[in-house]
N, C-alpha and C positions, 0 to 999 in steps of 0.2 A: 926572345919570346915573351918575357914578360914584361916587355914595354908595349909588344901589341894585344894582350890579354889585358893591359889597361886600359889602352886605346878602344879595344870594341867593347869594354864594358860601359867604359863613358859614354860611346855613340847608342848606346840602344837601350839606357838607363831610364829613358821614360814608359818602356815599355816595361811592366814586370812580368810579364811570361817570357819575353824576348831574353831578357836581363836574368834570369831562371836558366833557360836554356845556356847562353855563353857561361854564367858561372861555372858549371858544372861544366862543361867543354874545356874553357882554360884552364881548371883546377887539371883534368885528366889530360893538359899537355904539358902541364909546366913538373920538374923535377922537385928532388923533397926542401930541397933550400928555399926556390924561388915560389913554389908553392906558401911555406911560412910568410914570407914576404909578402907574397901575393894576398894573403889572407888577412893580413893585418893590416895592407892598406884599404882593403875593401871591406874591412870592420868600422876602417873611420872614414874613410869617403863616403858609403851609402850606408852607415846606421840607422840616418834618420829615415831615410826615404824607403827601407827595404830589413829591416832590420828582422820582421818574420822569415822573407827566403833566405839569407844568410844564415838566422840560427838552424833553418831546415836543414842547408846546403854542406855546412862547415862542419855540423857538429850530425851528423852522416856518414856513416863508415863506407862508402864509397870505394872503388877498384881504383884508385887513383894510380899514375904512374911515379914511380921512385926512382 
């Protein structure tokens, strides 16, 4: 699961609403492990290009799944 939660953040990364939307989807499907993981690649893959939705996203107390 969180090889394809990379996959469609890289396919729709030129979109920032698009890119907004799956964040928040893949965070609320991935578990507490792969989630951390998940977070930290998408801190350094998209910093430069999205770095406002991230800090929206991540640091967002969110109903996430565990």
């Amino acid at each position: 699961m969180l090889d394809l939660c990379k996959t469609v953040l890289n396919g729709v990364h030129e979109d920032k609403s698009l890119f907004r939307k799956e964040l928040i989807k893949s965070i609320s499907w991935l578990n507490q492990e792969d989630q951390e993981k998940f977070q930290n690649w998408v801190r350094e893959r998209f910093r430069n290009e999205y770095a406002d939705v991230i800090d929206e996203i991540l640091n967002t107390k969110y109903q996430f799944a565990s």
